[in-house]
C-alpha positions in Angstrom: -44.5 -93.4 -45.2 -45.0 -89.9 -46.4 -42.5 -87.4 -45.2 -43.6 -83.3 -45.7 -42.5 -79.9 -44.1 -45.1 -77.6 -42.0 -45.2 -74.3 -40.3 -47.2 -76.2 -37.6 -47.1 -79.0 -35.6 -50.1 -81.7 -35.5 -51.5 -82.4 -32.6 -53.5 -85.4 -33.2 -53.1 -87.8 -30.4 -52.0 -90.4 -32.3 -48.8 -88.0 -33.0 -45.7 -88.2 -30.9 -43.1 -85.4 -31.0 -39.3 -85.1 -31.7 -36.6 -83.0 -31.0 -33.0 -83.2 -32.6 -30.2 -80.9 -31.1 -26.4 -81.5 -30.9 -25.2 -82.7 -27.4 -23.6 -79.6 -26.7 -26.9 -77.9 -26.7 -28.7 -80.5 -24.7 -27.5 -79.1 -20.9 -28.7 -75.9 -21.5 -32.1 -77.1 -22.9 -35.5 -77.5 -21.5 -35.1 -80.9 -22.0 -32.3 -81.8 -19.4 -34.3 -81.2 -16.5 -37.1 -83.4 -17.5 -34.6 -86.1 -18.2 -32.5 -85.3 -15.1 -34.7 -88.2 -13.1 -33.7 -90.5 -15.8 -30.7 -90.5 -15.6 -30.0 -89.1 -19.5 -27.3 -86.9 -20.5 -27.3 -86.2 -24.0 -26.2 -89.2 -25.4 -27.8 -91.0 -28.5 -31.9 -90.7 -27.5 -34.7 -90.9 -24.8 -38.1 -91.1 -25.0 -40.1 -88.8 -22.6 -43.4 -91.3 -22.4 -45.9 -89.3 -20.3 -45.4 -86.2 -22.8 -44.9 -88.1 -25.9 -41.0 -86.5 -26.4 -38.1 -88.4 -28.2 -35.2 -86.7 -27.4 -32.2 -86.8 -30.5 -28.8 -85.8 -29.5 -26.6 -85.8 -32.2 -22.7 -84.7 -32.1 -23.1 -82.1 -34.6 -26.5 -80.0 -36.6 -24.7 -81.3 -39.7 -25.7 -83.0 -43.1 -24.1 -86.6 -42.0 -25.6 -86.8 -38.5 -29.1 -85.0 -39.4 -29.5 -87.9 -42.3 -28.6 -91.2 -39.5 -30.7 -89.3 -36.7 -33.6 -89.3 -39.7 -32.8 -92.5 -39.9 -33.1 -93.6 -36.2 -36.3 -91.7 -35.9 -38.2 -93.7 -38.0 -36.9 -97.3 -36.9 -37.9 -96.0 -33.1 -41.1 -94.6 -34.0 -41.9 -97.8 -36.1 -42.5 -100.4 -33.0 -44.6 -97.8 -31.1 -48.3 -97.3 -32.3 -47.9 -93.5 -33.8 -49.3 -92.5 -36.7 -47.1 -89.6 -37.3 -44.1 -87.4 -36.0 -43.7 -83.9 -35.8 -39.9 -83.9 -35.5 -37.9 -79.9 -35.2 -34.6 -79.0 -35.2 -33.0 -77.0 -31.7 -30.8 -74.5 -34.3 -30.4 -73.2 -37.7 -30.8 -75.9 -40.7 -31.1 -75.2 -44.1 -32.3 -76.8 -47.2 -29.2 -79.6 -47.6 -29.8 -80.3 -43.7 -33.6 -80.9 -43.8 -33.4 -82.9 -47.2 -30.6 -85.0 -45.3 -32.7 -85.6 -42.5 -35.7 -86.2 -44.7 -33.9 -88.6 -46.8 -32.6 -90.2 -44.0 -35.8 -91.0 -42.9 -37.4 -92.7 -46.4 -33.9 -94.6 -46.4 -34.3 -96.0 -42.9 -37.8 -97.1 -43.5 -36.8 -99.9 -45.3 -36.0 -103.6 -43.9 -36.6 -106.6 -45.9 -39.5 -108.3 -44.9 -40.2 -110.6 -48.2 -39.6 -113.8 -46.9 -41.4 -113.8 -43.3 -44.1 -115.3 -42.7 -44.7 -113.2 -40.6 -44.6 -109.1 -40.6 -45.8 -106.6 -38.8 -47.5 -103.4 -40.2 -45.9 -100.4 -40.0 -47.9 -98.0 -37.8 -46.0 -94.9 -38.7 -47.4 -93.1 -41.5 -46.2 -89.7 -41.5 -42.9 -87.8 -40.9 -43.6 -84.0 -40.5 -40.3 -81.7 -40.2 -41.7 -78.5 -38.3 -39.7 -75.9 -39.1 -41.2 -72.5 -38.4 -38.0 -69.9 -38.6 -36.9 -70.8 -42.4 -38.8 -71.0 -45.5 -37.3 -74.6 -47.3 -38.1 -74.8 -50.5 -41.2 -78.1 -50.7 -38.7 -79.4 -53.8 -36.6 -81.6 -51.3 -39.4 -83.6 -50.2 -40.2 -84.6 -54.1 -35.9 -85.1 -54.7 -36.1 -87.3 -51.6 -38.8 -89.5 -52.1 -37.5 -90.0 -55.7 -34.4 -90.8 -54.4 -34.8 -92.7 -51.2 -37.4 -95.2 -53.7 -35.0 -95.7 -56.2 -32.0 -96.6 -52.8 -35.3 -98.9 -51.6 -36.2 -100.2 -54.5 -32.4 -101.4 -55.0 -32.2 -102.5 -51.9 -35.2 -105.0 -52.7 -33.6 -106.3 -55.4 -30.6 -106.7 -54.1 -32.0 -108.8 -51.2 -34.4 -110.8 -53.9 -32.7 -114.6 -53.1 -30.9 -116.2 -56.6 -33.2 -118.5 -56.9 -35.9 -116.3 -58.2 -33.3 -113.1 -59.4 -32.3 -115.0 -62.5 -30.4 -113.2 -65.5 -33.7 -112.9 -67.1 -35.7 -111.6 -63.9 -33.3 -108.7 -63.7 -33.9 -108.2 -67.7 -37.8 -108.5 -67.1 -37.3 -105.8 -63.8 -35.7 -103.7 -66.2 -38.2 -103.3 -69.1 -40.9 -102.8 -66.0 -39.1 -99.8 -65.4 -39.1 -98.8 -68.8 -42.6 -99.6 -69.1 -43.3 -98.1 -66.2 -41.4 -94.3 -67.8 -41.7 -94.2 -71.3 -39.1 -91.8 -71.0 -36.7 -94.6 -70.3 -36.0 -97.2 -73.5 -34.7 -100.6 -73.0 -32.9 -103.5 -75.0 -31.7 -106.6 -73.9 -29.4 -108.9 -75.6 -29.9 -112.5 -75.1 -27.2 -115.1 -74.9 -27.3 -115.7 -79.3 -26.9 -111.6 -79.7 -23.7 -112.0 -76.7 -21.8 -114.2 -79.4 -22.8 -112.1 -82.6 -20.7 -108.7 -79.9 -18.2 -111.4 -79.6 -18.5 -111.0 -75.7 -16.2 -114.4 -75.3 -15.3 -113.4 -71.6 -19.1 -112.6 -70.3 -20.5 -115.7 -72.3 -17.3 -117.8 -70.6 -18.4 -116.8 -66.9 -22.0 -118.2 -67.3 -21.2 -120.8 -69.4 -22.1 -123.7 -66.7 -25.3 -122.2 -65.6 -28.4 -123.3 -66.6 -30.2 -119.9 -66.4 -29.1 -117.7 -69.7 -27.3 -114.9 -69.7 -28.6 -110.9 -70.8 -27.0 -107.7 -71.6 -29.6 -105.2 -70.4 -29.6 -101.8 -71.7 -31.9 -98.7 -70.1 -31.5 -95.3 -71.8 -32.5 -92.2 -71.3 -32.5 -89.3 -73.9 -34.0 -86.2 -73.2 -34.5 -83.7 -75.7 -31.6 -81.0 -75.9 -28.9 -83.1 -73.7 -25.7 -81.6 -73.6 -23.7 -84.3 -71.9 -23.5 -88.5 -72.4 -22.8 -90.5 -69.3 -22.9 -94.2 -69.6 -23.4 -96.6 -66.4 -21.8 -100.2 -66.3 -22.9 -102.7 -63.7 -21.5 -105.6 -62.5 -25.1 -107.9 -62.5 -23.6 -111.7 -61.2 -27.0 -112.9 -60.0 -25.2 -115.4 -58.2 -21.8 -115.8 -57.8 -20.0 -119.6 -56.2 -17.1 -119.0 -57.9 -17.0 -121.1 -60.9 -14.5 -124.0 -60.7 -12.3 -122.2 -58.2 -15.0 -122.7 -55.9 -15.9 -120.4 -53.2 -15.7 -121.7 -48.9 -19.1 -122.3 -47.9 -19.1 -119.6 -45.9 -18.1 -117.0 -48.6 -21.0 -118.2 -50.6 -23.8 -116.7 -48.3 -24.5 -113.2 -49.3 -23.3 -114.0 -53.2 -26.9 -113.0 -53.9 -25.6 -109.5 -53.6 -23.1 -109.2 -56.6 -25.8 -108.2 -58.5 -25.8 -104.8 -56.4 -23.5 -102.4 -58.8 -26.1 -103.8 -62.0 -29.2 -103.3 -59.5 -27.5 -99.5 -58.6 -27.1 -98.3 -62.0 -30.8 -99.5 -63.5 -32.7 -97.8 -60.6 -29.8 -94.4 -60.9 -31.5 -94.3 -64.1 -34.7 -94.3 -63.0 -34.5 -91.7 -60.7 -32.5 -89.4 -63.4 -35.2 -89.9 -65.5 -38.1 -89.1 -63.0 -36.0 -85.8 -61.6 -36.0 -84.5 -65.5 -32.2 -83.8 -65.2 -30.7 -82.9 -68.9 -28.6 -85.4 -69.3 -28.1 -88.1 -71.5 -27.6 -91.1 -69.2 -27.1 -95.2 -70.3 -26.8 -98.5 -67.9 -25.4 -101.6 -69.1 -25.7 -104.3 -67.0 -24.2 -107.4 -67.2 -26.4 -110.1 -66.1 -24.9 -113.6 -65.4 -24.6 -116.3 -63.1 -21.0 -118.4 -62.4 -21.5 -121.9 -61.6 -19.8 -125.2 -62.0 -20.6 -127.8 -64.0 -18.9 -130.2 -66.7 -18.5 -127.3 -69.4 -17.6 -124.4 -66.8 -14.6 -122.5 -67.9 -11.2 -123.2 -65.8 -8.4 -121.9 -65.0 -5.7 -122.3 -67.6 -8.5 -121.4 -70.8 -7.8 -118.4 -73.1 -11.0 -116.6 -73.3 -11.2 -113.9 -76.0 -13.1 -110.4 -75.5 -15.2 -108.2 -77.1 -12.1 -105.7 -77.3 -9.9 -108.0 -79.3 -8.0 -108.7 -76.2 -6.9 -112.5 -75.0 -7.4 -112.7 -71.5 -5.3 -115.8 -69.4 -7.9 -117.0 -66.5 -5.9 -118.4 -63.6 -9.1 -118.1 -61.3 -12.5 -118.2 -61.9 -13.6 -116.7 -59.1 -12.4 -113.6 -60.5 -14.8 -113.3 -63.0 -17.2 -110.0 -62.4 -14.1 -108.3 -64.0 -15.1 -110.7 -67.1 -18.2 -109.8 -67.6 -17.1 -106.3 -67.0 -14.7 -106.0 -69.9 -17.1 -106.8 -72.3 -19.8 -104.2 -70.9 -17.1 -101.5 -70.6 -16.6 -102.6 -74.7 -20.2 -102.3 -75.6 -20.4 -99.1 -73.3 -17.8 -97.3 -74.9 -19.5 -97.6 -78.5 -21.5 -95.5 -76.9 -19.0 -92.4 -77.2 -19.8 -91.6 -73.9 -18.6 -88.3 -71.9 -18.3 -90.1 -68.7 -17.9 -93.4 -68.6 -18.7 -95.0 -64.5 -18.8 -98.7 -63.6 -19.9 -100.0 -60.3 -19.1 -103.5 -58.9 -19.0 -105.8 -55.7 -15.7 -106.7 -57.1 -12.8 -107.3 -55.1 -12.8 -108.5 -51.1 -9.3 -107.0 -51.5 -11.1 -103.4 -50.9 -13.0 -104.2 -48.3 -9.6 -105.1 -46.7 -8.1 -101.9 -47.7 -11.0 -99.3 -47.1 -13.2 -101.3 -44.7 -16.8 -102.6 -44.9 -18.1 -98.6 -45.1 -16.3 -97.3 -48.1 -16.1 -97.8 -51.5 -12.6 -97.4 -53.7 -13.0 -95.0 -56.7 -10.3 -95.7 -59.5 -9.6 -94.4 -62.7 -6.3 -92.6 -64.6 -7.8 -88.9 -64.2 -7.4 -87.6 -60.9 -9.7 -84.3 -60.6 -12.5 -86.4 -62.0 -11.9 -88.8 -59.0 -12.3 -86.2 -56.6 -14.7 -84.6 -58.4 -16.7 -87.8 -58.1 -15.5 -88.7 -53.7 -16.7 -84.5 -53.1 -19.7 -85.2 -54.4 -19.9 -88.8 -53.0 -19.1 -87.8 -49.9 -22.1 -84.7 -49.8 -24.5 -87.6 -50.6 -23.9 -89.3 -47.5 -21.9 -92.4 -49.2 -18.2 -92.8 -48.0 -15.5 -93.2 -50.4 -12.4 -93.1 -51.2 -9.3 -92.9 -54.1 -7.2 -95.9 -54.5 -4.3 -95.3 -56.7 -2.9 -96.7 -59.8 0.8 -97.3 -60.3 3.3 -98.8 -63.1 4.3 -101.7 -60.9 0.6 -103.0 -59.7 0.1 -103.0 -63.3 2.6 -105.5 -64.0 1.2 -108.5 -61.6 -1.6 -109.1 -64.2 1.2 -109.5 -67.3 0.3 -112.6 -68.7 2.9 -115.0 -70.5 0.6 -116.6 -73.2 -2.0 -114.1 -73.3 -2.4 -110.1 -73.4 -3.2 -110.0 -69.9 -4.0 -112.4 -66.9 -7.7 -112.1 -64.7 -5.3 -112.1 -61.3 -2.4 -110.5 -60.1 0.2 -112.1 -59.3 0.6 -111.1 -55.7 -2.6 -111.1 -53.1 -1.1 -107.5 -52.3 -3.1 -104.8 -53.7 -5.6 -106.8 -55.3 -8.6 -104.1 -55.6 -5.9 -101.8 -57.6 -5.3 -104.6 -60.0 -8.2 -105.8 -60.5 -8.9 -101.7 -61.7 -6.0 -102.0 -63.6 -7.4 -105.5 -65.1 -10.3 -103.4 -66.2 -8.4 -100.2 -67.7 -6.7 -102.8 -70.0 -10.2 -103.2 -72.0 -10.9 -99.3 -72.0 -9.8 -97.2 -75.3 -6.9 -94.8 -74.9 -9.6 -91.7 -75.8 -11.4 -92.9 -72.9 -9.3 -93.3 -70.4 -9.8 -89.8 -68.8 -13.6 -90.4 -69.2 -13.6 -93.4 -67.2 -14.3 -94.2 -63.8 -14.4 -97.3 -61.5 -16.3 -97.6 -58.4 -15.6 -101.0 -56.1 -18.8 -100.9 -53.8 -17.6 -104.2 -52.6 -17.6 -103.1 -49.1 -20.6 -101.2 -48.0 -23.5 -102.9 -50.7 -24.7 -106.0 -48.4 -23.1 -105.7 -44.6 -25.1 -108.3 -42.2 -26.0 -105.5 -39.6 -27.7 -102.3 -39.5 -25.5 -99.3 -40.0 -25.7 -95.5 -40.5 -29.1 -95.4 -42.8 -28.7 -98.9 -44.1 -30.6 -101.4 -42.6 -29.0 -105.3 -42.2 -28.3 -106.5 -45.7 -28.5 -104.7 -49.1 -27.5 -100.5 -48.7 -28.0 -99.5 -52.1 -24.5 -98.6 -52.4 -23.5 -96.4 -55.4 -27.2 -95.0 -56.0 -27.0 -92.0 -54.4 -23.7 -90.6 -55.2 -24.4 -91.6 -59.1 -28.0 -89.3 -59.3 -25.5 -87.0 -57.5 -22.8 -86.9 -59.7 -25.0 -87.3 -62.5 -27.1 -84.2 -61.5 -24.0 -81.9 -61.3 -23.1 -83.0 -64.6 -26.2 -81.3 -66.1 -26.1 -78.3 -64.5 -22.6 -77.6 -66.0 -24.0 -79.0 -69.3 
């Protein structure tokens, strides 16, 4: 679907026509006495049929509800045979409001349709915002599509079922990207170059599979870049939790712990195709915990990249494995930021809810630096604190630290804390941890996500990354 901005609306007939306002507005408007008969008020929307109308209340003309109405525009307009949309605003927007609502409706385009047998074209082609009193500068359309492909595009992955998204399927997605920008480089280690890094705790975790683990590596290096920021993801392809096997039920959906590896391959992508000045690296840790006669257990000492012996007492908690060594690799780096994203913990779901993701991390204003900016993308999250005495449920008797706390009680904090144990003391104000295990695969349609994989972590990392170059 192409999205643009015009002084004028079309009036093919194939075109239907949209109006967004806030529900305040919506008495006083035209509109309320042709939807009088109907019985519609100004809540949520109505389609006027005989004049080809949808009518968009929304609570307020702001960035968050301009994005989901975008959003609910296009999922309306796409079981009706329209071509196009000519969609205006009842009030004053500027450019952050129409790229939101522009975004919003690239975003809420997508649905995964990969495995029906079935599908149904699209008929909507086109998403015009008409917007005749201000003159919007035509670079939000290009930042939009850029950045609602690379959400998709995640998304897809995300969704792709384990069976085909192997460790080497995400290694061969991500030299097609490099292929695909020669401005982006990529290396991949293979399971012989894991044990020359001495990754012990990543090679551990997929030691029962029978797909091969990869280290993938995606750089991008412009010319004259003032600032390093290197990306970890969390890239468990599949995840049934080892020998401390997983319910059944808690298996479905394990096709999505890949999402913070998927997130940080495809933020590179979009840094690269925006131009931004920075220097910007993924690492994505690509593995797949099964069971099997050599699978680690609980009770080994595994031994990481970092020197550090590590007591498993669960295997299920092992994205914080593969983590540690990343965070290692990433770190030789010498990076100026240093961000990793992972579907870790259900213990932050429970905190924070399915929505929001918990940032962590030792320095405080580059946590709220990072929820600000976050939260002006359109992703909800939120700080989670460390403290002294979380830190002392993963002390470990026979090893330097333990893979679980010791309590079930404040287990997304530990399991941060778990991670801080493997980053070096000049980087600990540099580093950042992002737990997206709540709002990167929810089994129902919400806000601009559709049922399944959101893409969580995508846009506030271009976001964050992009501020980061303009301060250089």
């Amino acid at each position: 679907m192409k999205v643009s901005i015009s002084k004028s609306v079309k009036n093919e007939k194939k075109y239907a026509q949209c109006v967004v306002m806030a529900k305040s507005a919506f008495g006083k408007s035209a509109y309320a006495k042709l939807c009088k008969p109907f019985g519609f008020e100004g809540e949520g929307k109505f389609f006027l049929q005989e004049s080809r109308i949808l009518v968009v209340c929304v609570d307020e003309l702001e960035s968050d509800c301009l994005r989901e109405s975008g959003a609910n525009i296009v999922r309306y307009f796409k079981g009706l045979p329209y071509e196009g949309v000519n969609v205006s605003i009842e009030g004053k927007i500027d450019n952050k409001k129409a790229y939101a609502l522009l975004l919003g409706a690239l975003c809420g385009e997508y649905e995964c349709m990969s495995y029906k047998s079935k599908t149904k074209a699209n008929a909507l082609k086109e998403f015009v915002l008409v917007e005749q009193k201000t003159s919007l500068d035509s670079s939000i359309v290009t930042k939009a599509e850029i950045i609602a492909q690379s959400v998709n595009a995640t998304r897809e992955l995300i969704n792709t079922i384990p069976q085909v998204a192997t460790p080497k399927y995400l290694a061969k997605y991500a030299k097609g990207l490099s292929k695909e920008l020669d401005k982006i480089e990529c290396k991949i280690l293979d399971e012989s170059l894991l044990e020359k890094e001495k990754m012990g705790a990543f090679l551990a975790v997929n030691r029962a599979s029978c797909n091969p683990p990869r280290l993938i590596h995606l750089s991008y290096k412009p010319k004259g870049a003032t600032k390093r920021v290197v990306l970890v993801g969390k890239g468990l392809t599949y995840d049934c939790g080892g020998l401390s096997l997983k319910p059944a039920d808690f298996m479905v959906t394990m096709k999505a712990d890949k999402s913070g590896g998927c997130a940080v391959m495809e933020i590179v992508r979009a840094i690269a195709r925006l131009g931004a000045n920075v220097e910007v690296h993924s690492i994505v840790g690509a593995a797949e915990n099964m069971i099997g006669g050599n699978a680690y257990k609980p009770d080994d000492v595994l031994y990481s990249r970092e020197g550090k012996s590590i007591e498993v007492r669960n295997t299920d908690a092992e994205g914080r494995l593969v983590l540690a060594d990343c965070l290692s690799y990433a770190q030789d780096l010498k990076p100026d930021i240093l961000i990793d994203f992972a579907t870790l913990t259900g213990a932050c779901v429970v905190a924070l809810g399915e929505y929001t993701s918990g940032i962590m991390g030792h320095n405080d204003k580059l946590k709220l630096e990072f929820e600000k900016i976050a939260l002006d993308s359109g992703e909800l999250m939120a700080c989670l604190p460390f403290n002294r005495h979380l830190k002392k449920l993963i002390e470990s008797k026979i090893a330097d630290v333990c893979n679980v706390g010791s309590s079930r009680y404040g287990g997304a904090i530990s399991a941060g804390l778990f991670l801080s144990e493997f980053i070096r003391d000049e980087y600990k104000d540099k580093w950042l941890h992002i737990d997206i295990a709540g709002p990167a695969y929810v089994e129902k349609e919400w806000d601009i996500n559709p049922s399944g994989a959101s893409g969580a972590g995508v846009r506030a990392g271009i976001e964050f990354i992009l501020t980061q170059a303009v301060k250089g």
